[in-house]
N, C-alpha and C positions, 0 to 999 in steps of 0.2 A: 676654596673651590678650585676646581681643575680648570685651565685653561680650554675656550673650545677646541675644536678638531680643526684641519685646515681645511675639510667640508662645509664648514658651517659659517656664515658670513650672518653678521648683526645686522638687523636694518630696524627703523621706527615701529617699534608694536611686534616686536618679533624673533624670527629669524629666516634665512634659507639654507637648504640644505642641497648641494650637490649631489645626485644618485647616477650610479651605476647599475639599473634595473635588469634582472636576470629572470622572464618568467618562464612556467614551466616546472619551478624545481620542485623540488621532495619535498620542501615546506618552506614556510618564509621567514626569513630570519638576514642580519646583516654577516657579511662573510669575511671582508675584509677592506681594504683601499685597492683605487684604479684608478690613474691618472687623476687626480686629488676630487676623487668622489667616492663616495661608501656605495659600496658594493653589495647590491642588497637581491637576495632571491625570493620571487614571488611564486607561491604554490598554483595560483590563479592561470590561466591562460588570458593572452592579450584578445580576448574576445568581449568586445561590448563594453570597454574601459573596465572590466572586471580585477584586470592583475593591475591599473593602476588605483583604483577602490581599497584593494587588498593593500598597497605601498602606501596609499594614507593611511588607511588606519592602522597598520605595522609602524608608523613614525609618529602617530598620536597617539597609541601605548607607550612607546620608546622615552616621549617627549612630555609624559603626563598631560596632555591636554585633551579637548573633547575631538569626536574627528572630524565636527563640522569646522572646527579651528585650522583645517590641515588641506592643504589645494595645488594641485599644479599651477605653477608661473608659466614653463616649458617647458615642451619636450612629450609631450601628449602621447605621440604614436613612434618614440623614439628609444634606444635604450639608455640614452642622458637626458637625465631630466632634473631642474630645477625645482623645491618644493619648499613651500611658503608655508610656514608655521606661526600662526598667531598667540600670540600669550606674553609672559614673562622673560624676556632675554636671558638674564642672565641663569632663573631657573632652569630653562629649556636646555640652554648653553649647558649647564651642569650636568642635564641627563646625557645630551648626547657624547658629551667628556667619557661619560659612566660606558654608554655603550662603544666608545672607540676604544675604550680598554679592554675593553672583553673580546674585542676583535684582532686587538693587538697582538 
């Protein structure tokens, strides 16, 4: 198994993930690294926690989990934000190895 990303920090029941949220764009998807956070653009507009709704459920796909598994720690109304992913560590760890190569 791949090593995680240096977005990704282990914690009990889990993990977090560092983002670099971009809304607004063409579609959502991760683009690349910024200052040791994945870089992620939201199709959503920041209206009504909409483009962060759209950033969990984009990293509870990513992360094979359900999306009520997936939450802001911090960073709510910010474009850094903190996200807390409940599940399997080292599985989760896997996936987002998967998607930092693809961005690589």
């Amino acid at each position: 198994m791949s090593a995680a990303p240096d977005w990704v920090t282990r914690r009990d029941g889990g993990v977090l993930v560092a983002v670099k949220a971009v809304p607004r764009s063409r579609r959502t998807g991760a683009v690349g690294v910024q200052d040791g956070a994945v870089r992620i653009q939201i199709a959503a507009a920041p209206h009504k926690g909409q483009s962060n709704a759209a950033l969990c459920a984009y990293l509870a796909a990513c992360a094979g989990v359900r999306t009520n598994a997936v939450r802001l720690r911090r960073g709510s109304s910010g474009a850094r934000k903190l996200v807390e992913i409940d599940g399997d560590a080292a599985v989760i760890e896997g996936r987002l190895a998967e998607l930092a190569q693809e961005i690589a």
